[in-house]
DRENPAFI-137394 format. One record per residue (C-alpha): residue number from 0; y, z, x. Coordinates in steps of 0.001 Angstrom, whole numbers, m for minus. Each point is the difference from the previous one (the first is absolute). Layout:
% residues N
NUM|Y|Z|X $
...
This chain:
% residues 338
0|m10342|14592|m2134 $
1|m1091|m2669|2204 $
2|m2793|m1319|m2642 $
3|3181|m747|m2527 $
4|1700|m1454|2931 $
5|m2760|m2724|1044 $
6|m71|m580|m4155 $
7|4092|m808|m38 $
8|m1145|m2214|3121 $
9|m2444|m1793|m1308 $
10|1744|m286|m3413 $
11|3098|m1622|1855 $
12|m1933|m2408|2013 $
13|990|1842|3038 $
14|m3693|109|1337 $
15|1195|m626|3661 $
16|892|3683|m206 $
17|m3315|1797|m1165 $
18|m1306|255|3296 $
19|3030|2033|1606 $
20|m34|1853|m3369 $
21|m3633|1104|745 $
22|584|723|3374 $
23|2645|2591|m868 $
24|m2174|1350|m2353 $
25|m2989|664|2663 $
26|m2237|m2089|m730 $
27|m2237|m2278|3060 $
28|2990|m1046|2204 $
29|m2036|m2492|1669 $
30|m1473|m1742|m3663 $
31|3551|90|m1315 $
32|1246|m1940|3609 $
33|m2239|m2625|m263 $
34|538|m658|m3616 $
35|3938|615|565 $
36|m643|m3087|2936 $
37|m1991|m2134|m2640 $
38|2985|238|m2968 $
39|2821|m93|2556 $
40|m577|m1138|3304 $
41|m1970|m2861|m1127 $
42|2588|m1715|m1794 $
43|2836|1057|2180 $
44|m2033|m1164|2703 $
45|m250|m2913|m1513 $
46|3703|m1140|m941 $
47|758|802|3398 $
48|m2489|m2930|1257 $
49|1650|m2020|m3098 $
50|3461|602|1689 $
51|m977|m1005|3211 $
52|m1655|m2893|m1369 $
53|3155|m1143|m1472 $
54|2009|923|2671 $
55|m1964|m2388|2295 $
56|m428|m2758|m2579 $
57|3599|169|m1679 $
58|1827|m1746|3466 $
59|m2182|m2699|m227 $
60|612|m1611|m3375 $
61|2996|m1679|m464 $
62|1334|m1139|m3279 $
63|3513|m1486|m1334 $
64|1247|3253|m65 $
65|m1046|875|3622 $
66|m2944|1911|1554 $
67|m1701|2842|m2078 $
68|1724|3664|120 $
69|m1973|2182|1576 $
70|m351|3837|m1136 $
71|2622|720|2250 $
72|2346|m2080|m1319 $
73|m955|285|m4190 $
74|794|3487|1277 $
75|3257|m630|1208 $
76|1315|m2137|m3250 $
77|m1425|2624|m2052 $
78|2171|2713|1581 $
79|3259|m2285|m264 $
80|m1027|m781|m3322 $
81|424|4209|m782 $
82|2669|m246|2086 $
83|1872|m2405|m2289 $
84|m912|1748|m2960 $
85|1681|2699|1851 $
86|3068|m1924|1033 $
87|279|m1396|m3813 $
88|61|3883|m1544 $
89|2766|1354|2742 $
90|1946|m3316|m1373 $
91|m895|1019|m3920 $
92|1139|3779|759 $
93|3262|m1300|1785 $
94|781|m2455|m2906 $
95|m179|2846|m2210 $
96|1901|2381|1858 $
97|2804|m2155|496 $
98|m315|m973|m4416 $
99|520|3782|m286 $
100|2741|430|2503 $
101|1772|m2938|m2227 $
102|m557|1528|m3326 $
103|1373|3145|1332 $
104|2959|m1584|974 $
105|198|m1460|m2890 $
106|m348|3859|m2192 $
107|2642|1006|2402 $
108|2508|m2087|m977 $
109|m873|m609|m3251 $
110|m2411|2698|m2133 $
111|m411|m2262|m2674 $
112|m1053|m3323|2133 $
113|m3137|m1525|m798 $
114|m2953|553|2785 $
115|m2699|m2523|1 $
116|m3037|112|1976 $
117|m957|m3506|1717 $
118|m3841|m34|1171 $
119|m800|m529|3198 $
120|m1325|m3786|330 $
121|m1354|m118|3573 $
122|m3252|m1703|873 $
123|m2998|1652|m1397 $
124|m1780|970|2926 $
125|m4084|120|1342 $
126|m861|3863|m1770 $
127|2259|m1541|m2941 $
128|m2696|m2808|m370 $
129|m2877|2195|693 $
130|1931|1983|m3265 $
131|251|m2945|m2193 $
132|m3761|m739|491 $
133|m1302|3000|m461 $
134|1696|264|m2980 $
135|m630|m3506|m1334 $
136|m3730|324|709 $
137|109|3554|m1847 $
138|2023|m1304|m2986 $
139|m2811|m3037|m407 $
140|m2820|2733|712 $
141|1395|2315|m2921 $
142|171|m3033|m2414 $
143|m3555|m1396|476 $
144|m1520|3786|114 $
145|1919|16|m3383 $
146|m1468|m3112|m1326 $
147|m3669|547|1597 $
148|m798|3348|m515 $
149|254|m610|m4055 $
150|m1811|m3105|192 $
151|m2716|1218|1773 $
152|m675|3228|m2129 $
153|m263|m2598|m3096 $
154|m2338|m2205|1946 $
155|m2033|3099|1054 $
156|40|991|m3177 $
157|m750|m3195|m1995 $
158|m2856|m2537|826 $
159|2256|m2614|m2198 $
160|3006|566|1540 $
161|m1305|33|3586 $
162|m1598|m3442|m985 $
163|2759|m1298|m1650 $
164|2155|594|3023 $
165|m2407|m416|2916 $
166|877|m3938|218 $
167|3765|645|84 $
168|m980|2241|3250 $
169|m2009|m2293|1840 $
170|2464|m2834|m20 $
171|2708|2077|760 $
172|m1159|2406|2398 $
173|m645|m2504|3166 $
174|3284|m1766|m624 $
175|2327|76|3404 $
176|4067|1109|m553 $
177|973|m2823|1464 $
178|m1037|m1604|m3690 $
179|1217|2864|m1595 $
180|3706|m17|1775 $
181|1101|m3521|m1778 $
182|m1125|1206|m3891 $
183|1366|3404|894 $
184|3347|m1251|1056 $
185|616|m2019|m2670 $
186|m344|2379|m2557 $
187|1640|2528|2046 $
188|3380|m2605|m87 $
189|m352|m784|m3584 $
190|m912|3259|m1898 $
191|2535|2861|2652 $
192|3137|m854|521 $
193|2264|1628|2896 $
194|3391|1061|m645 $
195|2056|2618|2058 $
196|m1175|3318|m2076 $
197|m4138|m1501|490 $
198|m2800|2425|1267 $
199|m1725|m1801|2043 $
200|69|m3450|2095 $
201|m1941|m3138|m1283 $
202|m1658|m352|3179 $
203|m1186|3998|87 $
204|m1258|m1182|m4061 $
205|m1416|m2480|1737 $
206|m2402|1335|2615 $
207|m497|3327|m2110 $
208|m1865|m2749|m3021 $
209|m1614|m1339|3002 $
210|m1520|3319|1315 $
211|m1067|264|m3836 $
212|m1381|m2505|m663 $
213|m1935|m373|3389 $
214|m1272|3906|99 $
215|m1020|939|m3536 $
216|m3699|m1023|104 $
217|m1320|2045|2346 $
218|1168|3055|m2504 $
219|m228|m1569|m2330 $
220|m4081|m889|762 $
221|m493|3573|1515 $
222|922|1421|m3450 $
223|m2058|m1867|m1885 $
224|m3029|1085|1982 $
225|1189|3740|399 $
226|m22|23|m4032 $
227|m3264|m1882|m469 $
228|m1998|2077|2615 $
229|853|3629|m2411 $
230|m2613|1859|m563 $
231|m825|m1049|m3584 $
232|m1283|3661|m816 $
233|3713|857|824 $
234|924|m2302|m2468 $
235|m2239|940|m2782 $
236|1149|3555|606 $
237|3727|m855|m1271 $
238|m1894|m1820|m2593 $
239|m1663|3030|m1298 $
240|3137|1765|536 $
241|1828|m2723|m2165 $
242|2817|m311|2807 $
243|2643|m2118|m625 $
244|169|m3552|1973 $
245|3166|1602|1464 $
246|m1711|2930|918 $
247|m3364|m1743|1411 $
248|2343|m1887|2438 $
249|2458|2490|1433 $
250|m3232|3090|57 $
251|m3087|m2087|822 $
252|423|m3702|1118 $
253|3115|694|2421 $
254|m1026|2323|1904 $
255|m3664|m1635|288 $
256|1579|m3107|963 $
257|2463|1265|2477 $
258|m1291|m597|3028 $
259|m862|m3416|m976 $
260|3068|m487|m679 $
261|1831|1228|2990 $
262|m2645|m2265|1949 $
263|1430|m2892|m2213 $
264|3306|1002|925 $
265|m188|286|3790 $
266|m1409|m3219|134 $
267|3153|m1639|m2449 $
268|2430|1704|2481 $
269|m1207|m1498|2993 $
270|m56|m3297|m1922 $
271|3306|283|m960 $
272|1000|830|3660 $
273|m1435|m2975|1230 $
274|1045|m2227|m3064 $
275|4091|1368|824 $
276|203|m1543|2982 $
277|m327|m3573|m1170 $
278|1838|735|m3301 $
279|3356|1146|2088 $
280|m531|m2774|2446 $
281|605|m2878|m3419 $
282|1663|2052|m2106 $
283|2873|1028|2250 $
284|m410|3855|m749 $
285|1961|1869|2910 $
286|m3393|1552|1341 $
287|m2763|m168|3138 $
288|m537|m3568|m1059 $
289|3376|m1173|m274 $
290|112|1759|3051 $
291|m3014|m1718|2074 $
292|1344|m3554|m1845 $
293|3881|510|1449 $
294|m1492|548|3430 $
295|m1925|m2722|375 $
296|2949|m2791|m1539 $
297|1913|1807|2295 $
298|m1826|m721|2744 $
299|2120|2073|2776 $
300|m1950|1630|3130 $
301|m780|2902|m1705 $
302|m1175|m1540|m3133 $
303|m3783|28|998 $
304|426|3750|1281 $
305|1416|1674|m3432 $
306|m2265|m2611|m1747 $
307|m3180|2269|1797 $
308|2142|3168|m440 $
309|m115|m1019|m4087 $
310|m3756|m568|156 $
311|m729|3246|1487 $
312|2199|1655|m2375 $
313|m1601|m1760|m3139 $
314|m3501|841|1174 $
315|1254|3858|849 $
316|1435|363|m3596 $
317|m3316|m1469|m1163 $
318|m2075|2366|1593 $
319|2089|3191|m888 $
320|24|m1059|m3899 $
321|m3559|m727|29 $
322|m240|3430|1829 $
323|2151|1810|m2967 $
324|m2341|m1827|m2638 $
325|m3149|928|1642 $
326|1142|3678|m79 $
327|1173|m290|m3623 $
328|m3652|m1502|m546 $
329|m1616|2706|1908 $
330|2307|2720|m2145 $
331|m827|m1261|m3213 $
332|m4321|m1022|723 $
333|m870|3456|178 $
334|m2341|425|2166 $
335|m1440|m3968|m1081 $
336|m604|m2932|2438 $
337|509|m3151|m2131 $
């Protein structure tokens, strides 16, 4: 029982654990303490000397907004911030309540009265950006796994092909989204147009193509290698079999290349994370960056405080989605370090 729980640990990324796992298990108490000090007291150890660090520091550095937060205070503007998410759902639940107390009224009076249901239109608050750019950064993370994946299995699996279209990914694969954001944006206004009954916002279109454009390679270049580093006697084998080309992908080259891909797209996601933040800041998309952008024009007394509060909560999300990759990657290497 215990060996399938260190496995689910280790699978998950949740390493910190294995030691306390072990210990429960019986195994050298002391052994499992000192390695439980070197995977989690270390680094907590650590960011405690970082927060005291910044504590002292922070005080001392003044800037147009005013002196640095210190922990202390990011921590306080990051609890009113959930406190006016709070505050902005008790006023969304009261709007409601008092739209149906109306309408009922309304059937009272008069069964055949037409109801209508007005939306709420209060201020989108901090966990409503943290929503919108997690879902932004997923919606451009689906679209270039869509458009990589293919590409690399036919540059894996062709010589010309990868040839043909290894110049394409060398220009294009250092280029920042702050070059991107102008082309993007343009086309964006001139090919979608909004009306009231539209899907999605041009500035969510926006950012999303930016994510795309910005993440692709590194699946895209992950693939490619995956597929080229198959066994060739695997290969020959569906040969001899005569195997369709259908076949030969979805029975031997997938799940060969698998964990190369995955790798490919851990490393895109975490791109793409990075890349959002500047993409919401130009484009205007109601996210983190729009977020961390409104703060600072603001420039109030508390700016510089949920400014810090947004960086810690960028890097968090970060870690925990490289985290979820890393255990899909783990899942799906079987039992392969790439």
């Amino acid at each position: 029982m215990h060996n399938q729980l260190i496995k689910f640990l280790n699978i998950t990324g949740l390493t910190w654990f294995v030691p306390l796992a072990k210990i429960a298990a019986g195994e050298n108490p002391s052994l499992q303490i000192r390695q439980l000090w070197l995977i989690m007291g270390v680094p907590i150890l650590a960011f405690m000397i970082f927060l005291g660090l910044w504590s002292f520091s922070a005080s001392k550095v003044n800037t147009s907004l005013g002196t640095i937060p210190g922990p202390v205070a990011v921590w306080h503007e990051a609890g009113g911030l959930l406190d006016d998410h709070y505050a902005e759902r008790a006023k969304e639940a009261e709007y409601y309540q008092r739209q149906q107390t109306r309408n009922e009224q309304k059937r009272a009076e008069d069964p055949n009265a037409q109801i209508k249901i007005r939306p709420y239109n209060g201020q989108a608050t901090y966990l409503d950006k943290i929503y919108t750019s997690l879902y932004t950064v997923f919606a451009g993370f689906v679209i270039a796994t869509l458009i990589a994946v293919p590409l690399g299995l036919f540059c894996g699996m062709s010589p010309v092909f990868s040839t043909a279209i290894n110049p394409l990914v060398q220009i294009f694969k250092p280029v920042s989204p702050l070059a991107w954001l102008p082309i993007v944006t343009l086309v964006v206004s001139a090919v979608y147009v909004t009306g009231d009954d539209s899907w999605f916002e041009k500035s969510f279109l926006t950012s999303a193509v930016t994510v795309t454009l910005c993440s692709l390679w590194p699946t895209l270049i992950n693939t490619a290698i995956g597929v080229s580093s198959i066994d060739k006697d695997l290969i020959n084998v569906g040969k001899v079999l005569r195997l369709g080309w259908s076949t030969q992908i979805r029975k031997i080259i997938l799940p060969s290349a698998l964990p190369y891909i995955f790798t490919g797209m851990r490393l895109s996601l975490g791109v793409g994370w990075m890349v959002l933040i500047a993409a919401e800041m130009l484009a205007q998309n109601p996210g983190l960056g729009k977020f961390v952008w409104d703060e600072f024009q603001n420039g109030s007394s508390n700016s510089l405080g949920r400014i810090m509060v947004a960086v810690f909560t960028i890097g968090l999300i970060g870690f925990a989605l490289d985290r979820i990759m890393q255990s899909l990657q783990n899942l799906f290497s079987f039992g392969r370090t790439l």
